[in-house]
C-alpha positions as CSV (number, residue, x, y, z in Angstrom):
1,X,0.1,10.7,-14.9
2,X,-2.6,12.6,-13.2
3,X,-2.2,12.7,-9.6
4,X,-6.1,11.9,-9.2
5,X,-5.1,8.3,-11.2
6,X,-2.4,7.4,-8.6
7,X,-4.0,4.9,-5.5
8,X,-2.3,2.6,-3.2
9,X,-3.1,0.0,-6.0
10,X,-0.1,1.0,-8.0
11,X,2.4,-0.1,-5.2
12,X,0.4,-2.7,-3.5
13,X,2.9,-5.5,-5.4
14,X,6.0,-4.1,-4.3
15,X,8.1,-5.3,-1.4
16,X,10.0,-2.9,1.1
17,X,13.4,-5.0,-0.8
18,X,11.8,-4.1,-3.7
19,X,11.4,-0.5,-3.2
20,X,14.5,-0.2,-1.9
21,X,16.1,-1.6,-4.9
22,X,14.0,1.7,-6.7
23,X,15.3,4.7,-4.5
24,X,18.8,2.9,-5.3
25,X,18.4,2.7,-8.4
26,X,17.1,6.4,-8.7
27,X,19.9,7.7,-6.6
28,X,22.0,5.9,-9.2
29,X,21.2,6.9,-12.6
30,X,20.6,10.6,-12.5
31,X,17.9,12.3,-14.6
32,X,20.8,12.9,-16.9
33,X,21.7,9.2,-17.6
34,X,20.8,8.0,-20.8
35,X,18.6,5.0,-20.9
36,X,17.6,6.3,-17.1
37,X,14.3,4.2,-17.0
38,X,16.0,0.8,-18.7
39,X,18.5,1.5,-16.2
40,X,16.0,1.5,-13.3
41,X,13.8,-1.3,-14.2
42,X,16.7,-3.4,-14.7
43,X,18.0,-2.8,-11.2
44,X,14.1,-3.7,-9.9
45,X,14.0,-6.5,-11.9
46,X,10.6,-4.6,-14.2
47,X,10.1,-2.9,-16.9
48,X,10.5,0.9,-17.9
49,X,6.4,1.6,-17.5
50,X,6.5,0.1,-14.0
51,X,9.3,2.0,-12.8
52,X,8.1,4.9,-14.3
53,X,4.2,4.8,-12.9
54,X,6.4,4.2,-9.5
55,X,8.5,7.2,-9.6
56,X,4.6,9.7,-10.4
57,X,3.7,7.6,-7.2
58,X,6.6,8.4,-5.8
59,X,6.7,12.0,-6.5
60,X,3.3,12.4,-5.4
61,X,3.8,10.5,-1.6
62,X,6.6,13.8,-1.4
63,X,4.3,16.4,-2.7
64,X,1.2,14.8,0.3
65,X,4.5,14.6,2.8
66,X,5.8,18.5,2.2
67,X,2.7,19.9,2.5
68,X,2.0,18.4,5.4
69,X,-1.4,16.2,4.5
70,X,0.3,12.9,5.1
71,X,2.8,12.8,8.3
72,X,6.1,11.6,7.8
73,X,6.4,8.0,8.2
74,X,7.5,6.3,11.7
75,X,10.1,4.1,11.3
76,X,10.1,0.8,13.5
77,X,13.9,0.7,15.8
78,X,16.4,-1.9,14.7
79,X,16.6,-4.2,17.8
80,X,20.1,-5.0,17.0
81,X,21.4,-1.4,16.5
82,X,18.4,0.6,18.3
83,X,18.4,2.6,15.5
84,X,15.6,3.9,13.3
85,X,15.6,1.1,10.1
86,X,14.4,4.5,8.1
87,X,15.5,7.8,8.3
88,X,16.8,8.9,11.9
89,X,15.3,12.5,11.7
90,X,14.3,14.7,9.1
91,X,18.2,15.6,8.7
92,X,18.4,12.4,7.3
93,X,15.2,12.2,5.0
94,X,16.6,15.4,3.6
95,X,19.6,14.2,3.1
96,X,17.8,10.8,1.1
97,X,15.4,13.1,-1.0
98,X,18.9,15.0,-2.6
99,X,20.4,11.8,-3.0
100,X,17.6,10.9,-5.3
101,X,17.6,14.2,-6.6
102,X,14.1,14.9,-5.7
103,X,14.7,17.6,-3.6
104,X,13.8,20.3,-5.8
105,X,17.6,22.1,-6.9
């Protein structure tokens, strides 16, 4: 998909839950996996095109976030916890992108 077709339309119908479920699912069946996409759609509760138009999106947010066009997202504090209910620090994001394997190795 060509970065210029990519809008906020694309993941306007997805919950945070939803989302979630994706970077899961992601961090779960490795580019390796066979039947990766089935695989990921199935844990959404979609179909392979969705989850696969979602990953470009996906990879795209990253590419805006690294080079520094889009900030890194502020995440509200857990009242419960007072911790961040995203990533802590940028340790942590880090830490998030490998475990999805987006991280570039």
């Amino acid at each position: 998909m060509a970065s210029g077709a990519i809008s906020s339309a694309d993941t306007s119908s997805w919950t945070p839950e939803r989302n979630k479920l994706f970077e899961n699912a992601l961090a779960r069946y490795d580019q390796g996996e066979p039947d990766r996409w089935l695989k990921v759609a199935e844990a959404v509760g979609t179909n392979e095109e969705e989850v696969k138009r979602m990953y470009e999106v996906l990879l795209h947010d990253i590419t805006l976030i690294e080079s520094g066009k889009i900030p890194i997202p502020k995440y509200k504090k857990n009242s419960k916890s007072g911790r961040s209910s995203g990533c802590d620090n940028i340790t942590n994001q880090e830490l998030r992108l490998k475990h999805l394997k987006l991280d570039g190795e």
